[in-house]
Backbone as JSON, one array per atom type, in Angstrom:
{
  "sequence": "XXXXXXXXXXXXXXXXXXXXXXXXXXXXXXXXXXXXXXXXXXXXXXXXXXXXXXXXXXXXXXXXXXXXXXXXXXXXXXXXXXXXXXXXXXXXXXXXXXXX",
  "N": [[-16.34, -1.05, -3.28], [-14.42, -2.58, -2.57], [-14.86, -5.57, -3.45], [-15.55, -4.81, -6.35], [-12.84, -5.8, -8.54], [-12.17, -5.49, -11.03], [-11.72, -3.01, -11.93], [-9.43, -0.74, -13.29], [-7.15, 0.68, -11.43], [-7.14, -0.42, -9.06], [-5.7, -2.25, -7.45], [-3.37, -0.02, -7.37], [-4.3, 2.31, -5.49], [-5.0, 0.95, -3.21], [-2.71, -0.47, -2.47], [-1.77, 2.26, -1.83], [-3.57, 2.79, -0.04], [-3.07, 0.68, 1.85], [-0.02, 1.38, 2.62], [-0.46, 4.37, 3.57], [-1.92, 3.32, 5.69], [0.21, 1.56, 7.49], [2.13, 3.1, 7.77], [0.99, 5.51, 9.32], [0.5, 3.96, 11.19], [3.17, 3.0, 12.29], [4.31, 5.44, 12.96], [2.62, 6.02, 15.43], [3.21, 3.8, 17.01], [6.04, 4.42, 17.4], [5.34, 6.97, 18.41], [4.08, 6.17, 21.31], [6.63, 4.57, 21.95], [8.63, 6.74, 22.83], [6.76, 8.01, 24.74], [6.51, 6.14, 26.7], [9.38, 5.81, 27.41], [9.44, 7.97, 28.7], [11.26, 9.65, 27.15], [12.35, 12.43, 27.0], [13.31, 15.41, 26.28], [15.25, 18.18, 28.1], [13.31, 21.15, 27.31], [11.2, 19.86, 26.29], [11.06, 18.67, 23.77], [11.45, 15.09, 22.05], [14.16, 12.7, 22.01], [16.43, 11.42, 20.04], [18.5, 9.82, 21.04], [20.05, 6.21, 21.83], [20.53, 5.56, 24.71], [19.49, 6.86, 26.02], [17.29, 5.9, 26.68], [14.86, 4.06, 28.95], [15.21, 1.01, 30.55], [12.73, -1.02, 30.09], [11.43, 0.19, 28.06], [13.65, -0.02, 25.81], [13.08, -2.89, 25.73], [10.83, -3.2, 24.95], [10.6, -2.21, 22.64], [13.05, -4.18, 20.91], [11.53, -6.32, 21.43], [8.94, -5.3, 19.47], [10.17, -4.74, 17.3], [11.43, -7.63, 16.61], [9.15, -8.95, 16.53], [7.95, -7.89, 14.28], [9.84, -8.66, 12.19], [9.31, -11.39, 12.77], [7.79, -11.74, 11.39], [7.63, -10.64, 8.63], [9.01, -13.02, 7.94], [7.49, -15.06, 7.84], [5.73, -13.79, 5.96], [6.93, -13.98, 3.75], [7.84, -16.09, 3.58], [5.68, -17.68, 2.66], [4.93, -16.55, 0.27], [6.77, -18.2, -1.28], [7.01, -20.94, -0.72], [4.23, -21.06, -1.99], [5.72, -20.7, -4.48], [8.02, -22.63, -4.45], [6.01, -25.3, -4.75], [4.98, -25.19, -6.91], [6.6, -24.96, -8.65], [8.35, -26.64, -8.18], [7.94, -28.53, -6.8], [8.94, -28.97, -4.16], [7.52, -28.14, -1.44], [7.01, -28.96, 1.01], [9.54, -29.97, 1.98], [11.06, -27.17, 2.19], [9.27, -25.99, 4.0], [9.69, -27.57, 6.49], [12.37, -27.48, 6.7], [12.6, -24.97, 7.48], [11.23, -24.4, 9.65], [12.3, -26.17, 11.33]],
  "CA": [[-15.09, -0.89, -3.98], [-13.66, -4.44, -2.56], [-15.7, -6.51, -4.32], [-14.73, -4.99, -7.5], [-11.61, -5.66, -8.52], [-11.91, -5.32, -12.56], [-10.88, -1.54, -12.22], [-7.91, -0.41, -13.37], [-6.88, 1.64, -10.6], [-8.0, -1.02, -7.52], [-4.41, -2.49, -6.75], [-2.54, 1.03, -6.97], [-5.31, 2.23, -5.04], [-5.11, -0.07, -2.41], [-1.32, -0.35, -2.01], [-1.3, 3.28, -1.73], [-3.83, 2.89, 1.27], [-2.46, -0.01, 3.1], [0.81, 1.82, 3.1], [-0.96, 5.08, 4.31], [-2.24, 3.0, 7.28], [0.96, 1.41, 8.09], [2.94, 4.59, 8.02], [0.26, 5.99, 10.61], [0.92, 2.99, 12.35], [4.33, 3.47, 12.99], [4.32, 7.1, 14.07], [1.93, 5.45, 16.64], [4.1, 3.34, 17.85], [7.17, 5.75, 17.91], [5.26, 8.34, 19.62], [4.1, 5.58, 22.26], [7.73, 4.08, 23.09], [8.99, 7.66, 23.18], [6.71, 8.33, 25.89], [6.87, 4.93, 27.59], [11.09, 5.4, 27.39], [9.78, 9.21, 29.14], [12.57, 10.51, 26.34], [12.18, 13.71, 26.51], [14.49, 16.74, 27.22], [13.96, 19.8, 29.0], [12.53, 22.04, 26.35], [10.07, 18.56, 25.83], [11.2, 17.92, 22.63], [11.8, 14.52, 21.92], [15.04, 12.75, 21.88], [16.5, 9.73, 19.72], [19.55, 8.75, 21.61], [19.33, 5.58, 22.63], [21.02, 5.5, 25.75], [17.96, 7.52, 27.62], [16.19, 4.62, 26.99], [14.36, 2.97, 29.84], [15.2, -0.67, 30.33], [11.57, -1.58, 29.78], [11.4, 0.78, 26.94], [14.32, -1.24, 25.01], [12.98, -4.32, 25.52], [9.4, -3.4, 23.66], [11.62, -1.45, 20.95], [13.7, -5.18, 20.57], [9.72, -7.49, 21.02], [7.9, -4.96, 18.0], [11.03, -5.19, 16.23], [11.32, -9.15, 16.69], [7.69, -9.5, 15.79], [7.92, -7.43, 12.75], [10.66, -9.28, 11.28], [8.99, -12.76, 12.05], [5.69, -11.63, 10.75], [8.29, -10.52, 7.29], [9.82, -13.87, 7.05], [6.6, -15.9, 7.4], [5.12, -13.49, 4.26], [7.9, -13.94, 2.67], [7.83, -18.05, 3.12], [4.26, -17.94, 2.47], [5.13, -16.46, -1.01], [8.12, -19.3, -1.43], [6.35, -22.09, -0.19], [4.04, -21.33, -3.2], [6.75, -20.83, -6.01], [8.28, -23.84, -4.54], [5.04, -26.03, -4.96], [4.35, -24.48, -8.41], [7.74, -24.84, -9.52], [9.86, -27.74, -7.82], [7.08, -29.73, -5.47], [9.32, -28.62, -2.98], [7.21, -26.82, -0.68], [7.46, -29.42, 2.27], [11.1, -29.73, 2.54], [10.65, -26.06, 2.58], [8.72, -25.79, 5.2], [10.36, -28.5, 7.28], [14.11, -27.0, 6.66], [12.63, -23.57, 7.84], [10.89, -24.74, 10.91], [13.34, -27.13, 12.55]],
  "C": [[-14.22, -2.14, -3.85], [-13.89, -5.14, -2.87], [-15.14, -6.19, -5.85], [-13.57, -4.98, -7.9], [-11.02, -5.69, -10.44], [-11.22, -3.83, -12.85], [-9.74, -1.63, -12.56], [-6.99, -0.61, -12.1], [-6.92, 0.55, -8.97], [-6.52, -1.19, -7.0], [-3.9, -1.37, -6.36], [-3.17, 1.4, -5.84], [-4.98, 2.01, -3.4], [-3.96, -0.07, -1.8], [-1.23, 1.24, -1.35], [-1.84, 3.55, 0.3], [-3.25, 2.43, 2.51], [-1.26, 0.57, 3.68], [0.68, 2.97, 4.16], [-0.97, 4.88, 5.93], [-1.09, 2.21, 7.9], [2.32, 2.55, 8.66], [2.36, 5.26, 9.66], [0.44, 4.59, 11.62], [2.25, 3.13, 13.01], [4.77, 4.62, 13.55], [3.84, 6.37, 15.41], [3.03, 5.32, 17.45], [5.63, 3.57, 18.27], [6.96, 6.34, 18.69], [4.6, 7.46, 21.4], [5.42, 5.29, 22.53], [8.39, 5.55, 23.31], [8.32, 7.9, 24.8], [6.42, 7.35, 27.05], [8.31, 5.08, 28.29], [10.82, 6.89, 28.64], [10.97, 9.91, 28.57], [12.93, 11.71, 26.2], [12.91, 14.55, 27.13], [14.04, 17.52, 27.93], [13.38, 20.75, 28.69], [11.12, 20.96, 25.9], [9.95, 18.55, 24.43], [11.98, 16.44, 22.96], [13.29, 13.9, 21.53], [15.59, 11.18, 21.38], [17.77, 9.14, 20.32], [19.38, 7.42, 22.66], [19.64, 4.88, 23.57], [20.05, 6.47, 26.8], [17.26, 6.54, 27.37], [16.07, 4.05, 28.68], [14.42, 1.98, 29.48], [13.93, -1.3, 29.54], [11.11, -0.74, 28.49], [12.23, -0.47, 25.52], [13.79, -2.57, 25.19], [11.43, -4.17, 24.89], [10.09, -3.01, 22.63], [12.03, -3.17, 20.71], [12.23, -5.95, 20.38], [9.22, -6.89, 19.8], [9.32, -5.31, 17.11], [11.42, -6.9, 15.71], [10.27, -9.37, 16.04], [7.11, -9.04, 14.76], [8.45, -8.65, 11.88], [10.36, -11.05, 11.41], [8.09, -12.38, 11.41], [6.33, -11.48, 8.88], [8.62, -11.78, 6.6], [8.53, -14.72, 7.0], [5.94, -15.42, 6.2], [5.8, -13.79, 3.38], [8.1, -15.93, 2.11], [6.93, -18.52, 2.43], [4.25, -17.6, 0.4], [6.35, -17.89, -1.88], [7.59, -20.24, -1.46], [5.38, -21.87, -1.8], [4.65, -21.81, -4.97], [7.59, -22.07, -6.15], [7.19, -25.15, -5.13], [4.89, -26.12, -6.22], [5.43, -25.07, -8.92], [8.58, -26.28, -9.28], [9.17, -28.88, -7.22], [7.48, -30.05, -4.38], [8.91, -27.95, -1.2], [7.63, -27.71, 1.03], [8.0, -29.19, 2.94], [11.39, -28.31, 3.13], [10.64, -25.68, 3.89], [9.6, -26.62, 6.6], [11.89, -28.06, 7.61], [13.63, -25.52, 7.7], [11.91, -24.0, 9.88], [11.11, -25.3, 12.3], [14.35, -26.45, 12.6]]
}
């Protein structure tokens, strides 16, 4: 099915999955810092205030969140950096302005 990509249907498809598996990814990693943070009340339902946080809890919550949002801006340059190239022959400066 990855090989062909003349279908109609392949992109929707596809998007629909990758999202699938990032969705299940983030439960994941919810229901891990929950029980890293030990959040839980005394009926053991879970709890989002986030002042029961464990120290070492907040500081992986702040690292995945950090390393989301570089991992966003490099896709996002990575798309730029092209439209610049394509469009202006800018991509360098680009790169060079964003890096320093």
């Amino acid at each position: 099915m990855l090989s062909d990509t003349s279908v109609l249907s392949f992109y929707p498809s596809q998007f629909v999955l990758i999202t699938d598996i990032l969705d299940m990814f983030g439960k994941l990693v919810y229901e891990r810092l929950n029980i890293k943070a030990s959040n839980t009340t005394g009926d053991g339902r879970f709890s989002d205030k986030a002042e029961m946080l464990h120290e070492n809890a907040r500081e992986t919550c702040q690292n995945c969140i950090s390393s989301v949002q570089a991992q966003m801006d490099l896709y996002l340059l990575s798309g730029q950096v092209a439209l610049l190239n394509l469009c202006l022959g800018q991509a360098d400066a680009a790169l060079k302005r964003h890096f320093n």
